[in-house]
Backbone as CSV, one residue per row, in Angstrom:
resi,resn,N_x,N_y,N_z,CA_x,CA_y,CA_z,C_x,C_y,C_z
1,UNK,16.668,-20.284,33.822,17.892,-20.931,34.190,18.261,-20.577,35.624
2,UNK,17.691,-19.276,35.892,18.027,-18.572,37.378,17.424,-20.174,38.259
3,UNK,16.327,-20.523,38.234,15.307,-21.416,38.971,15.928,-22.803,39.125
4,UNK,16.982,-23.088,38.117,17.713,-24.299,38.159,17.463,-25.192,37.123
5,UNK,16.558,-25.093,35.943,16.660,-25.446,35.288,18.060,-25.626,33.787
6,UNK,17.913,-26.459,33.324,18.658,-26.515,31.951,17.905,-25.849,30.829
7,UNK,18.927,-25.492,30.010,18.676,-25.265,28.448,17.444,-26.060,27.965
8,UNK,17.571,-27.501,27.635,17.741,-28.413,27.554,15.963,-28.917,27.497
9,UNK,15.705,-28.671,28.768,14.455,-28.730,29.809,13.530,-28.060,29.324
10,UNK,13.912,-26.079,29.125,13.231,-25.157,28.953,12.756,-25.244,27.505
11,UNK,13.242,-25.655,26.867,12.954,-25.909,25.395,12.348,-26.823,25.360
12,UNK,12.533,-28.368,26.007,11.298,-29.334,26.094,10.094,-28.758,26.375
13,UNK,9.840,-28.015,27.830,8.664,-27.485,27.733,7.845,-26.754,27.320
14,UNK,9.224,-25.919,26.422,8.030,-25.086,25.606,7.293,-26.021,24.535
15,UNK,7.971,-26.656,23.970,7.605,-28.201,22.729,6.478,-28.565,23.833
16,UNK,6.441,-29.073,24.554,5.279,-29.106,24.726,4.229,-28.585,24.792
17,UNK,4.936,-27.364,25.533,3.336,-26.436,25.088,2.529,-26.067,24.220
18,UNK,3.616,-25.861,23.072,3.177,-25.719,21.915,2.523,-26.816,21.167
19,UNK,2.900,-28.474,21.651,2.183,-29.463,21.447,0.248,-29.598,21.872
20,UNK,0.508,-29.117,23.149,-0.620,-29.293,23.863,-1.859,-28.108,23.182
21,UNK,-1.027,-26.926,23.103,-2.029,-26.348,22.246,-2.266,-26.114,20.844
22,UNK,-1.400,-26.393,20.070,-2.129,-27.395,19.043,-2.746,-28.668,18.764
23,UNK,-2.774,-28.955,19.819,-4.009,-30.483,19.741,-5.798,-29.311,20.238
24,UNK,-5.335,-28.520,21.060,-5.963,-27.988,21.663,-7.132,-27.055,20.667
25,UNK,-6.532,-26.436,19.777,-6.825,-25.402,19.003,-6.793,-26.579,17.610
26,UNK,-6.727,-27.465,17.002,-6.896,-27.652,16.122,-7.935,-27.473,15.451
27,UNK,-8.988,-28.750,15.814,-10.485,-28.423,15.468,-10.858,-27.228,15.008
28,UNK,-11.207,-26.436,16.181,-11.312,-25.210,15.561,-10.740,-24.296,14.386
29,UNK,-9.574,-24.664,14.516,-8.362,-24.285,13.262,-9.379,-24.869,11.988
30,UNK,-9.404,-26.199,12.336,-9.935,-26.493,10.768,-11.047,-26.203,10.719
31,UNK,-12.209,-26.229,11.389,-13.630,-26.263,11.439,-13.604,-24.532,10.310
32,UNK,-12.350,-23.816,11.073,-12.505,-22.194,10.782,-12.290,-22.487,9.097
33,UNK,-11.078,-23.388,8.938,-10.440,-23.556,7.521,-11.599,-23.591,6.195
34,UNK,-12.343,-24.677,6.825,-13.286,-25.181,6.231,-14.416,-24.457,5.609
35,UNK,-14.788,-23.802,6.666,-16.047,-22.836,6.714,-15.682,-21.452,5.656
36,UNK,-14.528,-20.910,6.101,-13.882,-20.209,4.834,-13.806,-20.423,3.736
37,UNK,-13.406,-21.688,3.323,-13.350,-22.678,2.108,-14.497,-22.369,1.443
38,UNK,-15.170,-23.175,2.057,-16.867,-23.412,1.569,-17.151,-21.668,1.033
39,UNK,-17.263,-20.461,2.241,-17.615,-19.677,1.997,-16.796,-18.791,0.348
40,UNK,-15.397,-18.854,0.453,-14.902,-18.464,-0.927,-15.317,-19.255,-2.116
41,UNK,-15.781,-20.256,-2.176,-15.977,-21.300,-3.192,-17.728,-20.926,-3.745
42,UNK,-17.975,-20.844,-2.440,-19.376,-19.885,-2.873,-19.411,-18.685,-3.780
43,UNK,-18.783,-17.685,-2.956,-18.010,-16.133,-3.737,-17.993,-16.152,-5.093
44,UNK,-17.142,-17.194,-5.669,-16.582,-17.253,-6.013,-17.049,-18.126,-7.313
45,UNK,-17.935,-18.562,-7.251,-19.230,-19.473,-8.325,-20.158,-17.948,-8.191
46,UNK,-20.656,-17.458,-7.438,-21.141,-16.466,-7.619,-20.918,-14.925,-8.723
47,UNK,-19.341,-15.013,-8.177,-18.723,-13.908,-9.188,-19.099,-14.499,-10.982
48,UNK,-18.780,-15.625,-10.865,-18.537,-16.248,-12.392,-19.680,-16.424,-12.763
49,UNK,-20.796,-16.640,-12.001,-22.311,-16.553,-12.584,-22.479,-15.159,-12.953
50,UNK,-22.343,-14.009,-12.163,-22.519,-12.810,-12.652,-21.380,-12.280,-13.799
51,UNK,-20.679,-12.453,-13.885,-19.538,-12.517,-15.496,-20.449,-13.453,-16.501
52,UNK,-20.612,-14.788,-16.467,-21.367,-15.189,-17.395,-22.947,-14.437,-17.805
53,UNK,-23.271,-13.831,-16.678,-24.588,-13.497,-17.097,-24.655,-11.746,-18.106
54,UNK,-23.504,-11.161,-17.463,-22.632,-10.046,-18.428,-22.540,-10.721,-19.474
55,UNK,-22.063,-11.377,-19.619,-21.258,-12.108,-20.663,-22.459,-12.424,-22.101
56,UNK,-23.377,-12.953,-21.253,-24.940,-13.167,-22.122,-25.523,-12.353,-22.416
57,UNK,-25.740,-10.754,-21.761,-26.050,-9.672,-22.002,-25.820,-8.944,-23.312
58,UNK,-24.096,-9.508,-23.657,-23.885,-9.151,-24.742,-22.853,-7.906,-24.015
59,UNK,-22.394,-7.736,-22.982,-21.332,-6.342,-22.459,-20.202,-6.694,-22.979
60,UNK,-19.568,-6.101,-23.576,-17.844,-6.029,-24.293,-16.888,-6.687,-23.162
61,UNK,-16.018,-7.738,-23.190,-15.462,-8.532,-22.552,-14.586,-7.135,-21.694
62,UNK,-13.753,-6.544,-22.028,-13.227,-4.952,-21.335,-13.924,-4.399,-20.649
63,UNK,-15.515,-3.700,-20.625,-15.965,-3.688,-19.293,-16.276,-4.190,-18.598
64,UNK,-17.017,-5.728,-18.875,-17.143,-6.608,-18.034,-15.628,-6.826,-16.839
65,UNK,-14.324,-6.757,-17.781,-13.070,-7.266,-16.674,-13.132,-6.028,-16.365
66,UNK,-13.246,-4.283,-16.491,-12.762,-3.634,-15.717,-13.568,-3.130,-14.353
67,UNK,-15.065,-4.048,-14.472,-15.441,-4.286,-13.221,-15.519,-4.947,-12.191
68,UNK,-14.364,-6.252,-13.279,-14.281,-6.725,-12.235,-12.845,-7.063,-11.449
69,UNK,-12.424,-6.040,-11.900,-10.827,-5.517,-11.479,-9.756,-7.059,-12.024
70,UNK,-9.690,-7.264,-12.944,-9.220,-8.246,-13.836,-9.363,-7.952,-15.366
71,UNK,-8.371,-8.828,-16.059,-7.800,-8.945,-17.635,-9.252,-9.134,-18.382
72,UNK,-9.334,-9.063,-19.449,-10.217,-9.557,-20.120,-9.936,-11.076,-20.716
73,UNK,-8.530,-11.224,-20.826,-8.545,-12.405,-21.024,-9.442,-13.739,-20.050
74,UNK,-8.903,-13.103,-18.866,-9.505,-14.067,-17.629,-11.030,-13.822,-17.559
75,UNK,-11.465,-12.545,-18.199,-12.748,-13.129,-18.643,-13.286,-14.217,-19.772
76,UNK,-12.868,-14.259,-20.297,-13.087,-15.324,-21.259,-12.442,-16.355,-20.578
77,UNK,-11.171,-16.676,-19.765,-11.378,-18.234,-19.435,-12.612,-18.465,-18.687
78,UNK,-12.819,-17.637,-17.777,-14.186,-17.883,-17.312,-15.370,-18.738,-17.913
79,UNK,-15.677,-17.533,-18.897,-16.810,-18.095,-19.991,-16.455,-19.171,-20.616
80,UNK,-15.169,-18.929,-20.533,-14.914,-20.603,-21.663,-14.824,-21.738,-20.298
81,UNK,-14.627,-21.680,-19.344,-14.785,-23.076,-18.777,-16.201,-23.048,-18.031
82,UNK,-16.632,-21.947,-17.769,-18.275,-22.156,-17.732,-18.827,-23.068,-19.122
83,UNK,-18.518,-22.589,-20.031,-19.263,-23.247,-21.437,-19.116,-24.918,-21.507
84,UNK,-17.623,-24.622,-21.196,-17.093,-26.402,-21.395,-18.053,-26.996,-20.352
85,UNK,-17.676,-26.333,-18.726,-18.483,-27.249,-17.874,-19.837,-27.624,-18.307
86,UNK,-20.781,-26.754,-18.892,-22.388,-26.610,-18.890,-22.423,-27.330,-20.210
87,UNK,-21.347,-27.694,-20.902,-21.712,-28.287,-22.129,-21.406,-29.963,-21.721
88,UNK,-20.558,-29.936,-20.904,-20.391,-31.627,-20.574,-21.338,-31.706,-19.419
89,UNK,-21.735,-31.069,-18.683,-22.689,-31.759,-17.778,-24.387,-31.747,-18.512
90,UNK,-24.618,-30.899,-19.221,-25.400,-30.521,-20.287,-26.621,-29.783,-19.008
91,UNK,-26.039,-28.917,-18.707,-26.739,-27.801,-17.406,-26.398,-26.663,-17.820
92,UNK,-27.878,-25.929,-18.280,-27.334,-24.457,-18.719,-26.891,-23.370,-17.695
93,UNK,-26.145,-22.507,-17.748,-25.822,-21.491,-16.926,-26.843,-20.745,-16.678
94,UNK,-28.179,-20.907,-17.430,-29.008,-19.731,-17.482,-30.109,-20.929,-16.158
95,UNK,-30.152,-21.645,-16.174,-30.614,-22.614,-15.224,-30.152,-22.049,-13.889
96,UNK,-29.047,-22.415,-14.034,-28.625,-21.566,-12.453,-28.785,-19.634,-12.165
97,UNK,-28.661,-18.795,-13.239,-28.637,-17.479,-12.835,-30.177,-17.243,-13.067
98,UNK,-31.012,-17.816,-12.794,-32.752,-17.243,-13.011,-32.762,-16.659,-11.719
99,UNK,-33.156,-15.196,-12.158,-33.700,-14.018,-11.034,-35.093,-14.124,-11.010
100,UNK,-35.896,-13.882,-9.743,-36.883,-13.589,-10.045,-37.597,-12.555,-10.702
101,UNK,-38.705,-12.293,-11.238,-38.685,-11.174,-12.000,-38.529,-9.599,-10.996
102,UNK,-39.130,-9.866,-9.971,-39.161,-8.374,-9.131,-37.704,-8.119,-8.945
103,UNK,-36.592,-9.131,-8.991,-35.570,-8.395,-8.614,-34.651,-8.318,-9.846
104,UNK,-35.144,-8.413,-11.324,-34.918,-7.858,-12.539,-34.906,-6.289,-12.337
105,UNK,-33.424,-5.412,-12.763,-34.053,-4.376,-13.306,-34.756,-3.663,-14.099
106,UNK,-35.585,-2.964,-14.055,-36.694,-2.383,-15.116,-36.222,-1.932,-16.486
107,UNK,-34.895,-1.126,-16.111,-33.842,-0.985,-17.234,-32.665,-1.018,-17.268
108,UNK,-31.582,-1.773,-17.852,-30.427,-1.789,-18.286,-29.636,-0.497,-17.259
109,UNK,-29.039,-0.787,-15.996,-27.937,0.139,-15.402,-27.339,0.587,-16.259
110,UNK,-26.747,2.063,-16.230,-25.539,2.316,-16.778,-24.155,2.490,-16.009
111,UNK,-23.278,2.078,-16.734,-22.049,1.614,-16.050,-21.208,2.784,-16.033
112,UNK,-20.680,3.268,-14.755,-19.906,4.439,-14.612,-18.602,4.264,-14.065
113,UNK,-17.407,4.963,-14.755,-16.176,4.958,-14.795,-16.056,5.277,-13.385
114,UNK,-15.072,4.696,-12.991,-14.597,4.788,-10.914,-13.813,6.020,-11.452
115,UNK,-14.542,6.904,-10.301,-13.671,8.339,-10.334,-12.933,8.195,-9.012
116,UNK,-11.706,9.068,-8.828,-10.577,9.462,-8.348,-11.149,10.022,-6.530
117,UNK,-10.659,9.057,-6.298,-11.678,9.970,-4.421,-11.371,11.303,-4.685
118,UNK,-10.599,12.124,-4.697,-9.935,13.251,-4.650,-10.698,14.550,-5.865
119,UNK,-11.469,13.584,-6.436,-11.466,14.644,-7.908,-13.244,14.684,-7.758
120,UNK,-13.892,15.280,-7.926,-15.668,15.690,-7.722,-16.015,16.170,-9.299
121,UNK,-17.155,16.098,-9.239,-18.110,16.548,-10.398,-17.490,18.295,-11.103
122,UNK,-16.377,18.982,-9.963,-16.727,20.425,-9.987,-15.094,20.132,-10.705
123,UNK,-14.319,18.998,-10.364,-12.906,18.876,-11.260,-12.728,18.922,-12.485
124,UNK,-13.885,18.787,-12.980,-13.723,17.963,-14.260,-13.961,19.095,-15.462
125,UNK,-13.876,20.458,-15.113,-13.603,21.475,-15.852,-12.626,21.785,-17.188
């Protein structure tokens, strides 16, 4: 306002600026949106293939969710709309989770309770 401008003015130009660089930055904005998208949607079919493939194993719906930091209920919607999907498209789940054999484990992991950062092998006295 010192410079001689108005209120008025200074606020138009910022609107514009802020116009100009969001035309500016959009693309990219979305290109970024997108690519994220895609990438969680991936994740994220991934997670639910490995729950269904727990799930086929025969692992108790409770450890399966407490590894995967979720309800057990929401494990089973899982499985249940995996089932529905693979039953109406008539595409087995086991179609999509085939490992090759070398990267089969030799034996059954065992699953270990998340210990306490704070607490060691020597706590547990």
């Amino acid at each position: 306002m010192e410079a001689g401008y108005t209120l008025t003015e200074i606020a138009r130009a910022e609107s514009r600026g802020k116009d100009t660089i969001r035309r500016t930055l959009r693309a990219d904005a979305l290109k970024l949106v997108e690519r994220s998208g895609a990438r969680a949607r991936e994740t994220q079919a991934e997670h639910h293939r490995a729950i269904a493939r727990a799930t086929r194993l025969g692992l108790p719906m409770r450890e399966i969710a407490q590894a995967a930091h979720v309800t057990h209920g929401t494990i089973r919607a899982i499985t249940n709309r995996l089932a529905s999907r693979d039953a109406d498209s008539d595409v087995a789940v086991d179609a999509v989770d085939q490992r090759p054999p070398e990267e089969e484990p030799a034996e059954p992991r065992e699953y270990h309770e998340p210990q306490e950062p704070w607490r060691g092998p020597a706590d547990n006295y």
